[in-house]
C-alpha positions as CSV (number, residue, x, y, z in Angstrom):
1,X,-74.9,-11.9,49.7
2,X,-72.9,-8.4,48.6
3,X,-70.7,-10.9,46.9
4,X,-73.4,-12.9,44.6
5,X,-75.0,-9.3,43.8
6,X,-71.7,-7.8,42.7
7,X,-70.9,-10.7,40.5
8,X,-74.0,-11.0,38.8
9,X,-74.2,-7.2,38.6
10,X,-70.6,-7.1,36.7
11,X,-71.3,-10.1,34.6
12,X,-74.8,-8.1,33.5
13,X,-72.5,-5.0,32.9
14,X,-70.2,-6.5,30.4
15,X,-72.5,-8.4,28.8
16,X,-74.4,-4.7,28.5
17,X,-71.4,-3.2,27.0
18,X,-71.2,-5.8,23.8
19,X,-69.1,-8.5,25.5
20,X,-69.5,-12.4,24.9
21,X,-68.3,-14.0,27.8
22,X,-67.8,-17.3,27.8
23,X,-65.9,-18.2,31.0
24,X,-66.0,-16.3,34.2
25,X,-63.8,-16.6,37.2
26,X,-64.9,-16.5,40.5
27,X,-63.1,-16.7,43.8
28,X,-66.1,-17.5,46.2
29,X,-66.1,-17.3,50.2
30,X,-67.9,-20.8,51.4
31,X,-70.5,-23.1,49.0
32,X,-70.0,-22.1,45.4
33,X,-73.3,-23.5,45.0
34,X,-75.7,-21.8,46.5
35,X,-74.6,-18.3,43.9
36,X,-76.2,-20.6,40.8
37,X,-74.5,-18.0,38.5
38,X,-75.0,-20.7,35.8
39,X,-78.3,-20.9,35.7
40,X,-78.9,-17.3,35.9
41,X,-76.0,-16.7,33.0
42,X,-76.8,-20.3,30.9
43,X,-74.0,-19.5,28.6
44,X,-71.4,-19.1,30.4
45,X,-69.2,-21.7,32.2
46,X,-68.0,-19.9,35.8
47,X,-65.1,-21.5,37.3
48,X,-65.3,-21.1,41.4
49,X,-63.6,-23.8,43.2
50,X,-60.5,-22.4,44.5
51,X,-59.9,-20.6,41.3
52,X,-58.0,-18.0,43.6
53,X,-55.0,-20.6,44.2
54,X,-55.5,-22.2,40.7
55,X,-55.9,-19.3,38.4
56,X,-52.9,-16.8,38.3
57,X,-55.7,-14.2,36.4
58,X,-58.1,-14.6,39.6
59,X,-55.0,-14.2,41.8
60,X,-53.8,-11.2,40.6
61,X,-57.5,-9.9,40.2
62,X,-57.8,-10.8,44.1
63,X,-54.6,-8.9,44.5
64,X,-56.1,-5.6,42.4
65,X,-59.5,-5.7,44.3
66,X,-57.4,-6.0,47.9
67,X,-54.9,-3.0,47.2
68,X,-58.0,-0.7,45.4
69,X,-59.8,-1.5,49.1
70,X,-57.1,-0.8,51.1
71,X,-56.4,2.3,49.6
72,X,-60.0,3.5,49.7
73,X,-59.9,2.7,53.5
74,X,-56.9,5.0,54.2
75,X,-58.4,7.6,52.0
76,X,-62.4,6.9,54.1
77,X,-63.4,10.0,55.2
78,X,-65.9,9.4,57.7
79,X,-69.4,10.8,57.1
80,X,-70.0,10.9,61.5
81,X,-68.3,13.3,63.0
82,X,-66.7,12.0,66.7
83,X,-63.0,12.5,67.0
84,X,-63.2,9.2,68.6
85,X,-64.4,7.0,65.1
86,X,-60.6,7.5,63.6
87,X,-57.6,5.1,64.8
88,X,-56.6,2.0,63.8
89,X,-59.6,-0.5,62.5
90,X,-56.9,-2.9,61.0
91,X,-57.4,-4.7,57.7
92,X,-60.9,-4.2,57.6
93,X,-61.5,-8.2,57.2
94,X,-64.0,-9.3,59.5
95,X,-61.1,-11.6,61.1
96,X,-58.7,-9.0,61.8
97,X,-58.5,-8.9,66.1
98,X,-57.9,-4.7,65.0
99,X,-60.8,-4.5,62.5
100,X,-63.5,-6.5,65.1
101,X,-62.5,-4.3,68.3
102,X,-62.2,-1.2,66.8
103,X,-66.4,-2.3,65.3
104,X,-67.1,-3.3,68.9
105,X,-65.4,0.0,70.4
106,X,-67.5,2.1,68.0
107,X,-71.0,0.2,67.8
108,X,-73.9,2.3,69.2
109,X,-76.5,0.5,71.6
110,X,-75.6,-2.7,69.8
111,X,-77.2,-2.5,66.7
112,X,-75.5,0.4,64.9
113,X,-71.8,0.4,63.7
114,X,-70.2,3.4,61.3
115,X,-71.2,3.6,58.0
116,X,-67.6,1.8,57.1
117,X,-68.5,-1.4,58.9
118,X,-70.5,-2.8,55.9
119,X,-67.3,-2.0,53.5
């Protein structure tokens, strides 16, 4: 649920700063509603279904958040310290055939992956 927590956590932070918001667009992964953002935020009408494909501002949002992340994976500097942890772990999508065996190359006793997996 990184997802639900970040949205709620930057619709709390505007509306913090002095913001009204009165529409909020959200590009959601699977069943938009199990996240319920309108009955935490009652005043605000969230637009989720598809809104990546319908909306050009959540597309080009989508497109800001994608190129911030893949420039903060080229940048990672790895807290562990094996040689062996750089090299190529693709897109870092959990469908990317790169991304999933360079996590199943580096896992540890099955139950521990680098601290980049979660990102």
């Amino acid at each position: 649920m990184k997802f639900h927590d970040s949205a709620i956590g930057l619709v709390n932070r505007v509306l913090n700063m002095g913001f009204l918001l009165t529409e909020v667009y959200l590009d959601i992964v699977g069943d938009a509603e199990k996240y319920r953002m309108s009955e935490r935020f009652p005043g605000i009408k969230f637009v989720v279904a598809k809104a990546d494909s319908l909306y050009p501002v959540v597309s080009g949002a989508s497109i800001v958040a994608k190129v911030t992340r893949d420039r903060a994976l080229w940048e990672w500097v790895f807290d562990e310290t094996a040689d062996n942890l750089h090299g190529n772990f693709g897109s870092g999508y959990s469908g990317d055939p790169d991304t999933k065996a360079w996590l199943k190359d580096h896992k540890h006793l099955g139950f521990w992956i680098p601290i980049i997996g979660p990102f």
